[in-house]
N, C-alpha and C positions, 0 to 999 in steps of 0.2 A: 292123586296124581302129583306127584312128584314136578318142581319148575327146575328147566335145563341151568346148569352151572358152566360156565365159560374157563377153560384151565386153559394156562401159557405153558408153552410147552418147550419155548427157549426160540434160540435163533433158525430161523428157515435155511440158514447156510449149512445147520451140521445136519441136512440131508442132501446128498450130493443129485445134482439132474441126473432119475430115469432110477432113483435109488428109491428105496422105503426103511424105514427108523421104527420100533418098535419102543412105546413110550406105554409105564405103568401109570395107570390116571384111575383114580379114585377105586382102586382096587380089582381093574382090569385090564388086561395089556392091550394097546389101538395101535394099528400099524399107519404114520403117516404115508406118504408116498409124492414126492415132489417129480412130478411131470418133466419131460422135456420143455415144454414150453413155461414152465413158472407155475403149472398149477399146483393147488396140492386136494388130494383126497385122505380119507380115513377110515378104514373096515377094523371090525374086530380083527386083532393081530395072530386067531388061532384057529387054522382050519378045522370043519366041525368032524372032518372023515377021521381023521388022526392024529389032530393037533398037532400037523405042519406050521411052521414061521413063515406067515404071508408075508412079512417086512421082507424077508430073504427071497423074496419069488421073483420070477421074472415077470417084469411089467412093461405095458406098452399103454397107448390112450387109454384104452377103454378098459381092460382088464388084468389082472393078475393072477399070475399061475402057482398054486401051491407048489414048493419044492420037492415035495414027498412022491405025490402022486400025480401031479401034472393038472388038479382040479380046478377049472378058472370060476374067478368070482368078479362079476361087474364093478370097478370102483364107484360109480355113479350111485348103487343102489346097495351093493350087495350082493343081490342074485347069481344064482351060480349058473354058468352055460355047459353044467357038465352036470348036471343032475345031482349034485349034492344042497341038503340046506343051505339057506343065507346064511350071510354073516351080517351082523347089524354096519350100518354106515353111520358115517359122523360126520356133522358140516363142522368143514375146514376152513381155516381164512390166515390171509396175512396180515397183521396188522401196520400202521403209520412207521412203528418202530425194525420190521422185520420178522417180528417175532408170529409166533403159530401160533395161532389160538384156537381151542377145540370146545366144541359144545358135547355135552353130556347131557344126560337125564329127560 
């Protein structure tokens, strides 16, 4: 077993409210997504139906809609409410500085 690694992933501003950001980390692409209200989540950045760009979908609280085919995936988990495979999730956080910091592994 492999122990999680913590990667910066820059400033929380260059995701704009209600957007997602697609960030290469340790040789996978993870899509941030910074909430209306300040949160932020992180799914794998490539949906598994047809490797859509879930950073480009449209998001609201709770889920994100692949752009391709309209497949939504839970940000909270993953899980998809449209019967396709997960996408792995990633705990998000802001740190004192601003900055995103994503857990991995």
């Amino acid at each position: 077993m492999t122990a999680a690694t913590t990667v910066n992933l820059g400033p929380v501003d260059q995701i704009p409210l209600a957007e997602g950001r697609a960030f290469a980390v340790d040789g996978r692409q993870i899509a941030v997504f910074r909430l209306r209200d300040g949160t932020v989540r992180a799914l794998d950045a490539v949906c598994p139906h047809r490797g859509g760009p879930l950073a480009d979908g449209q998001l609201d609280a709770e889920v994100v809609l692949c752009p391709l085919h309209m497949n939504a995936y839970r940000l909270a988990d993953g899980c998809s409410t449209t019967g396709q495979p997960p996408v792995a999730a990633y705990q998000v956080t802001v740190d004192d500085h601003g900055d995103l910091r994503v857990q991995i592994g």
